[in-house]
N, C-alpha and C positions, 0 to 999 in steps of 0.2 A: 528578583534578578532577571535579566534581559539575555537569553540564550539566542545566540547568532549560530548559524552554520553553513555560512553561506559559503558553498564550494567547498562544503566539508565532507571528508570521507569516512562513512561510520559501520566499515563493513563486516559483517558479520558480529558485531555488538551485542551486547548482552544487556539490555533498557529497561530488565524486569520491573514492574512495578515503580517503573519512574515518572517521577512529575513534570509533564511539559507543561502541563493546561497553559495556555496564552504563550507556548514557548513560538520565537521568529528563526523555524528552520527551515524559509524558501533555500532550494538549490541543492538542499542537502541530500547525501549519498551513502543508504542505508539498506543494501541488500543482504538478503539473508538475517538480517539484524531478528532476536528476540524481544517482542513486545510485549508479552503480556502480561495484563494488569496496567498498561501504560495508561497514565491519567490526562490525556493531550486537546481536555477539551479547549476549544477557540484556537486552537495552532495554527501559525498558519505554516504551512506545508506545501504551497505553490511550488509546481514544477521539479519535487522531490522525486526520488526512487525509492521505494519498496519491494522493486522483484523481490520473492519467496520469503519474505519479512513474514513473519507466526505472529499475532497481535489477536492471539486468542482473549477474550473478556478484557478488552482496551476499551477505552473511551474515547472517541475520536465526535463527541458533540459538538455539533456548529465549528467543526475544524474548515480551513478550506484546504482540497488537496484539485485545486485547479489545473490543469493539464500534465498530475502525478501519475506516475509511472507503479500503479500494483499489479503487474505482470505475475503471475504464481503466489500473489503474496496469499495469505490465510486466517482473514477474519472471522474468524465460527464464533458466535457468542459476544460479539463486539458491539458496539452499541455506536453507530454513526448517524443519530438523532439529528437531523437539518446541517446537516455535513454537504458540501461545496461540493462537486466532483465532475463539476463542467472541463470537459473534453479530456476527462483523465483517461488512464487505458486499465481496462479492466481485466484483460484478458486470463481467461484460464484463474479466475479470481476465486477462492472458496469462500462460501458465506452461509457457514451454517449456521440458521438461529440464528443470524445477525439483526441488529436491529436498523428498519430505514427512515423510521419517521420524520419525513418534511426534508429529506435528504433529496439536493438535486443532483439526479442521474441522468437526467434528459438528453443530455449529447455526451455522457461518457459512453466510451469505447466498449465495447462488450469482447468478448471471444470473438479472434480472428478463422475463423475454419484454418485458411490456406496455412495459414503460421502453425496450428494447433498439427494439420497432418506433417507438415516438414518436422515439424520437433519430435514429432512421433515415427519418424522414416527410420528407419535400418537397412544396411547394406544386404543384400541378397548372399548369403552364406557360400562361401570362396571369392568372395569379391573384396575387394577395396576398395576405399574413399578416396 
């Protein structure tokens, strides 16, 4: 079956252990969403959102997540074996024990400093925003 999601909104979802492998969800909008055990190998995932998406022990092999948005997402344990991830945004990304083999990362986005302290800023106590 042929899974489209184009311009679709899949927030905060619950994707436990679901089968994408070869699913076509460029454009798709998936934060916060739970991954894991997701089987998404060859997805293509172009220009997707995963802010704070948990896709602990996923499979995202030879996926392409081409200029995807995993801003806080959390792949600890995930295995993105020659996974696409040109000019995605990595920032603030968790990857523990992730696996990267043959994974291009070469112009993805890493951790913004200036973003990471504004997101981290708190007002000075008696003050307002």
């Amino acid at each position: 079956d042929e899974i489209m999601a184009k311009c679709k909104d899949i927030c905060e979802a619950d994707l436990t252990e679901a089968d994408l492998r070869d699913a076509r969800l460029r454009y798709g909008v998936f934060p916060k969403t739970q991954l894991q055990g997701v089987k998404a190998d060859g997805a293509d995932l172009r220009e997707s959102v995963f802010t704070e998406a948990t896709a602990h022990y996923a499979s995202f092999r030879g996926a392409d997540f081409t200029f995807a948005d995993l801003a806080h997402a959390d792949v600890s344990h995930a295995d993105l074996s020659r996974a696409d991830l040109t000019r995605a945004n990595l920032h603030e990304l968790k990857a523990k024990n992730t696996t990267w083999d043959g994974a291009n990362t070469a112009t993805a986005k890493g951790t913004d400093e200036k973003r990471r302290q504004a997101e981290q800023w708190t007002a000075p106590r008696g003050e307002s925003a």
